[in-house]
C-alpha positions in Angstrom: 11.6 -6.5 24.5 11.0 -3.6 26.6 12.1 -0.1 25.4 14.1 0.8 27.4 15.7 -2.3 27.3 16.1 -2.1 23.4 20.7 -2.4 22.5 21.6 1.1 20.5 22.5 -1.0 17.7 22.6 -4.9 16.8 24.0 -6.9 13.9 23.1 -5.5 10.3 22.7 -9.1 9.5 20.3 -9.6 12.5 18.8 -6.4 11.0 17.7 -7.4 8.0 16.2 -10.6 9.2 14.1 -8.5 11.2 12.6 -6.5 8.7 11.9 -9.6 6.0 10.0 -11.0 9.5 8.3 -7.3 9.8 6.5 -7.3 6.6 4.9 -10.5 7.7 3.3 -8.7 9.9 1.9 -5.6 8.3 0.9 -7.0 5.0 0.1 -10.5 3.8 -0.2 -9.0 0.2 3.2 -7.6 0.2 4.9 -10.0 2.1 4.4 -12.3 -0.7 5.6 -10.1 -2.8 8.7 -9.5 -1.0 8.8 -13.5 -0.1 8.3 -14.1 -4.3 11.5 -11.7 -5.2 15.2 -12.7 -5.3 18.0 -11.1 -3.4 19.1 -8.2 -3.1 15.6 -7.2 -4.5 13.7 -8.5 -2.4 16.1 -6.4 0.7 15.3 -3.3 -1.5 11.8 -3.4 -1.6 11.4 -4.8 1.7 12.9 -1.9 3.0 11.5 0.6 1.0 7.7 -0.4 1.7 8.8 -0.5 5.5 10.1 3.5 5.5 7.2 4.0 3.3 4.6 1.7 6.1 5.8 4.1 9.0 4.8 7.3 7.5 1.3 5.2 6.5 0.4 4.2 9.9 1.7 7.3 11.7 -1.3 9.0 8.9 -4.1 6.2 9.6 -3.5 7.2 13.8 -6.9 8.4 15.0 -5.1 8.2 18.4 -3.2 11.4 17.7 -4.3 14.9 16.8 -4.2 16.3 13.1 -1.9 18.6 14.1 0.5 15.9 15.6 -0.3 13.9 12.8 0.9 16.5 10.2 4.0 17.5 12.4 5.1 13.9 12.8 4.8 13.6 9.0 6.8 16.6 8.5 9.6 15.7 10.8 9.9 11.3 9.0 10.3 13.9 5.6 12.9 16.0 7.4 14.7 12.3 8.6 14.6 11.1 5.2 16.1 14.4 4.0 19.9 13.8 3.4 20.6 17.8 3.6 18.6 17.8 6.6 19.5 17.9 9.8 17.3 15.3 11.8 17.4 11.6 11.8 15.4 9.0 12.4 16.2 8.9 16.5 14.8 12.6 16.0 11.0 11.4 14.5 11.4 8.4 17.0 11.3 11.0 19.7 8.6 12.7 18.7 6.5 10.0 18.2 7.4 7.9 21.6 4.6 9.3 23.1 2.1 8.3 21.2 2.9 4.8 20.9 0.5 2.2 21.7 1.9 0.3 25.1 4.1 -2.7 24.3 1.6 -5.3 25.4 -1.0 -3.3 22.7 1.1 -2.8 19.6 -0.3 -4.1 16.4 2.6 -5.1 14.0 2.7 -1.9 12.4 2.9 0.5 15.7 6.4 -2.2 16.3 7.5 -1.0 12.7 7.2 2.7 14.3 8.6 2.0 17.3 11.6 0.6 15.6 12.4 3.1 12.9 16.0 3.5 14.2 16.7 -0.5 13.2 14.9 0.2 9.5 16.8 3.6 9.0 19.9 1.9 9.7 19.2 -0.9 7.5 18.1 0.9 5.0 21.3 3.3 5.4 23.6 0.3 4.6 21.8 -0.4 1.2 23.5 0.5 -1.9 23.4 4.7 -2.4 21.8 4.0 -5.6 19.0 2.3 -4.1 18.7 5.0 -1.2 18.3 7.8 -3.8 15.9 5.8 -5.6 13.5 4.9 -2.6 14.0 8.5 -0.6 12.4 11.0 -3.4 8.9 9.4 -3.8 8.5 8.0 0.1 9.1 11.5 1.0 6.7 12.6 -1.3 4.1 10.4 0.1 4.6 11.6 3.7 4.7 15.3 2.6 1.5 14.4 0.2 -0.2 12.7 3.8 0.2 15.9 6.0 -1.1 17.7 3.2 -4.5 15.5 3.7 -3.9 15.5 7.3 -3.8 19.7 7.8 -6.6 19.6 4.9 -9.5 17.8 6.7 -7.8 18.8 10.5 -11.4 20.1 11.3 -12.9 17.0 10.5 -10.7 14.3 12.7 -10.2 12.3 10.0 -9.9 12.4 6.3 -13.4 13.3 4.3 -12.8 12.9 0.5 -14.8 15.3 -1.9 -14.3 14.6 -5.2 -13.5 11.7 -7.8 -10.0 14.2 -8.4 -9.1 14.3 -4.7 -9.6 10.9 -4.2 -7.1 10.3 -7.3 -4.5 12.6 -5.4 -4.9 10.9 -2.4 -4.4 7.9 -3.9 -1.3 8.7 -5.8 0.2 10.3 -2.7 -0.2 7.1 -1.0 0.3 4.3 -3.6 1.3 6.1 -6.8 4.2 7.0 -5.0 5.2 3.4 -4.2 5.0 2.3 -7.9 7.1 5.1 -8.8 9.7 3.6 -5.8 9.2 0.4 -7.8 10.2 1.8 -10.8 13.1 3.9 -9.8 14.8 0.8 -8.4 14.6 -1.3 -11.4 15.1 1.2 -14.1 18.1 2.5 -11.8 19.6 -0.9 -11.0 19.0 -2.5 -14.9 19.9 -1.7 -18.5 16.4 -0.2 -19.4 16.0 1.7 -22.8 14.7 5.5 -22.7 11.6 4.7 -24.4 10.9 1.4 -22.0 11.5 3.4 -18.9 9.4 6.2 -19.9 6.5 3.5 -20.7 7.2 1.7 -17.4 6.4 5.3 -15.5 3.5 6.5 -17.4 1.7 3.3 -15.9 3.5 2.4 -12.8 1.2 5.3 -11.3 -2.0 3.3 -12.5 -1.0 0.2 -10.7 -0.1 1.7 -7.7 -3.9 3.8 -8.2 -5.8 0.3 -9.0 -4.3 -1.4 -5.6 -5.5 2.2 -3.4 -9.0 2.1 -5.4 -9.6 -1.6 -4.7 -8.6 -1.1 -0.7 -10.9 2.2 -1.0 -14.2 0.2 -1.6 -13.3 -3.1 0.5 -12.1 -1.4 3.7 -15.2 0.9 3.6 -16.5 -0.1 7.6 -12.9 -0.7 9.1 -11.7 2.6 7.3 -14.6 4.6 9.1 -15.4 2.8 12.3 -11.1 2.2 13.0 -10.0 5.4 11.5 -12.5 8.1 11.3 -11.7 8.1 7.9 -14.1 8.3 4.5 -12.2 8.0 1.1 -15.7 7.4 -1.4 -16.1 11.2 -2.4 -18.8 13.1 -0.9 -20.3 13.7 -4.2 -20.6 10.2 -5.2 -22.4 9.3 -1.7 -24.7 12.6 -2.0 -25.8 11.6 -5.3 -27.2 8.2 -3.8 -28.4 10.8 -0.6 -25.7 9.5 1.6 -24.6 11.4 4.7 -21.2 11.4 4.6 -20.9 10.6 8.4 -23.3 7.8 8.4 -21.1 6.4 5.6 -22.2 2.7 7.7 -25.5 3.4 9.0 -27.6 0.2 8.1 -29.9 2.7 7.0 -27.8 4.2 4.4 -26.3 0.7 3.4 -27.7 0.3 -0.2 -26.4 3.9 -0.9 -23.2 3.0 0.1 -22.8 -0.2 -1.3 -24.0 1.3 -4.8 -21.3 4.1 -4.4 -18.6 1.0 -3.5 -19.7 -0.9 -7.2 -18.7 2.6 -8.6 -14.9 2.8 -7.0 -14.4 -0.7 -8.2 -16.0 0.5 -11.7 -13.4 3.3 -10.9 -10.4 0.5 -9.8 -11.5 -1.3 -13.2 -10.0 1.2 -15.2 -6.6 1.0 -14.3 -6.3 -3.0 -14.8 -5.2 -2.5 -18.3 -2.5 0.1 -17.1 -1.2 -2.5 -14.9 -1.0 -4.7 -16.8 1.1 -2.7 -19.6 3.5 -2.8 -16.8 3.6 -5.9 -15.5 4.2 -6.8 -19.7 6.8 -4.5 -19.3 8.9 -4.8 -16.3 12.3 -5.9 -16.5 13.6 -8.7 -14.4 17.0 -7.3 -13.3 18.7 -7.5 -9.9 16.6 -10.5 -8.3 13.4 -9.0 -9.7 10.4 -11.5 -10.5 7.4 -11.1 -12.7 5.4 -13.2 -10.1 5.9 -11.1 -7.4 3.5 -8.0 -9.0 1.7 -10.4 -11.1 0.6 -11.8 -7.2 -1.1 -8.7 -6.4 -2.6 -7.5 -10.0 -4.7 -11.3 -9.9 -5.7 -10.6 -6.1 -6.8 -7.3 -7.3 -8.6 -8.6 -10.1 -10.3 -11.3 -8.0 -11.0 -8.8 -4.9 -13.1 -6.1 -7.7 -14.9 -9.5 -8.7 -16.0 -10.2 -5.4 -17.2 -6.3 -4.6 -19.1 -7.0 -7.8 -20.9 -9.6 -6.0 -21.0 -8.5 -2.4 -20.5 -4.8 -2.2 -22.8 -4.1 0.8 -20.4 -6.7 2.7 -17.8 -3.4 2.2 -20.4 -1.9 4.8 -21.3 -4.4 6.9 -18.4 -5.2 8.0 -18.6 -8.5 6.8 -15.1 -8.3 4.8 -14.4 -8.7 0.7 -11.7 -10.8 0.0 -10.3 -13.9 -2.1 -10.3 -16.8 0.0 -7.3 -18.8 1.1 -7.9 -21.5 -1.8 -7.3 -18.8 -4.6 -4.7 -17.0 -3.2 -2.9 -20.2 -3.2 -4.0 -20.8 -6.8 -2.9 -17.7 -7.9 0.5 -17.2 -6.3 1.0 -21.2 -8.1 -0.2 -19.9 -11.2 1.9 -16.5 -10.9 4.9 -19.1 -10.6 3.9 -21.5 -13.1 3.5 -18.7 -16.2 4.9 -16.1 -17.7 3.8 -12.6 -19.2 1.7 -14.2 -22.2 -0.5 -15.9 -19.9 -1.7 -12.5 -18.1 -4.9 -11.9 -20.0 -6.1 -15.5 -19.8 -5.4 -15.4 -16.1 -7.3 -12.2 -15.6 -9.9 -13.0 -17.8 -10.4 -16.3 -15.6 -10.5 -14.8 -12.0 -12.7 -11.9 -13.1 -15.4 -14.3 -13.8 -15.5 -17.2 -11.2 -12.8 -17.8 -7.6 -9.7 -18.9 -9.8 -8.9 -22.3 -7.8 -12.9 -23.2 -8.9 -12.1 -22.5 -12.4 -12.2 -26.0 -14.8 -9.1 -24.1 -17.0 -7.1 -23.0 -13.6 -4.5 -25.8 -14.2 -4.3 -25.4 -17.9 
């Protein structure tokens, strides 16, 4: 539908049922997720990871000056801001002009382009659920234009250090599992002591998803974005340039420093996994629907162990088709006592290969 064509305001009903279709198209991992969660749930975190996708993409733009970049961050805080003035039509003018063209939008730059239809929606969700998603996802676009303004000389993002690229990460996943954890410690009857557990980790899962995208989107990250998350003194240590992050020549360095993020990732599984044993199922939530993407992210670090160069390449590190089916059926099929079995298997062999997978 054309912009200008685009009605001021259409059925909340009709709304909704255009966001669930959204996430299809920004993220197959989280889509299952949303597709794996009950109602209203699944509505909540749909929503919450599309406010929270808009900010994302508006920081991977290489399109648009750091400057602009930072600014437009800046202003989606100021919408999310309920003592604020601005709102959402506010950001959406802002960032009109530097919207791809219709015919050229990716699925994401349509989630931009329509950040009126997800504010509203979003504004008719419960006020509980509004003040649990609007803290952190405004702390994740103030944490971006902090990167953004950072590395503004650079034209895109240049990691240093093993501690930046832990802030980084937690400004743009941590965040996310503590919107996670808000809404189901804020919707359900969860004990002090079970809540406090459930936040002390819910920053490590959010960390060991980042870290895993951080060494398998090494090429795409660089050559798409101009950006380079592997710390500068991890690639100078294996006499890496960081600007020639996918030169052929440097692609053994590289590679080596991609085994060490995933070393990195590894470290967080356990974390994870304390919440996943942990998390209540209250309000439409389903242990499946995070046990989906802690497997894939066991599977994926299995598969950089293997293949790291094909981080540089190009080539692309991921599960195949077979196991992500196999997984999301086994995600279904058990409950929390099967988790260490389940990431024991997929850590050493593709999981729908495995001769115990059905057992």
């Amino acid at each position: 539908m054309p912009d200008a064509d685009r009605p001021a305001a259409t059925h909340p009903d009709a709304d909704l049922a255009w966001c669930h279709e959204a996430v299809q198209g920004v993220s197959r991992t989280f889509a299952l997720t949303v597709d794996t969660l009950d109602e209203p749930m699944s509505s909540y975190i749909c929503l919450g990871y599309l406010v929270c996708r808009i900010a994302d993409t508006v920081e991977d733009a290489d399109h648009i000056a750091p400057d602009e970049q930072a600014a437009l961050l800046r202003e989606f805080d100021a919408a999310l801001d309920p003592d604020d003035g601005a709102d959402a039509g506010d950001f959406r003018a802002s960032v009109g002009p530097h919207l791809p063209p219709e015919s050229e939008r990716s699925a994401d730059w349509e989630v931009v382009a329509e950040v009126d239809r997800v504010f509203a929606t979003f504004e008719g969700l419960p006020p509980e659920v509004r003040r649990a998603v609007v803290p952190p996802a405004r702390e994740m676009a103030t944490g971006m234009a902090d990167f953004v303004e950072r590395y503004a000389d650079e034209g895109g993002l240049r990691i240093e250090t093993k501690g930046e690229l832990e802030e980084y990460c937690y400004y743009v996943a941590g965040t996310v599992g503590t919107l996670i954890t808000n809404l189901i410690t804020t919707l359900g009857t969860v004990d002090d002591e079970r809540a406090d557990r459930l936040y002390e980790v819910a920053e490590e899962f959010g960390l060991l998803l980042q870290l895993v995208n951080v060494a398998k989107d090494v090429h795409d990250d660089y050559t798409e974005e101009n950006n380079v998350y592997l710390p500068a003194e991890w690639l100078d240590e294996e006499g890496v340039p960081q600007d020639e992050v996918v030169a052929p020549e440097y692609c053994e360095g590289t590679a080596s420093v991609v085994s060490r993020t995933a070393g990195y990732a590894r470290g967080f599984l356990d974390g994870a996994q304390t919440y996943l044993e942990r998390v209540p199922l209250v309000e439409g939530n389903t242990l499946a629907a995070w046990t989906i993407p802690y497997l894939l992210a066991v599977g994926t670090l299995r598969e950089l162990s293997e293949h790291p160069e094909r981080a540089v390449t190009g080539e692309g590190v991921k599960v195949s088709r077979e196991e992500v089916f196999a997984v999301v059926t086994a995600a279904h099929e058990h409950g929390r006592d099967a988790l260490p079995r389940l990431r024991e298997s997929i850590a050493a062999q593709p999981f729908h290969t495995a001769p115990s997978a059905a057992d």
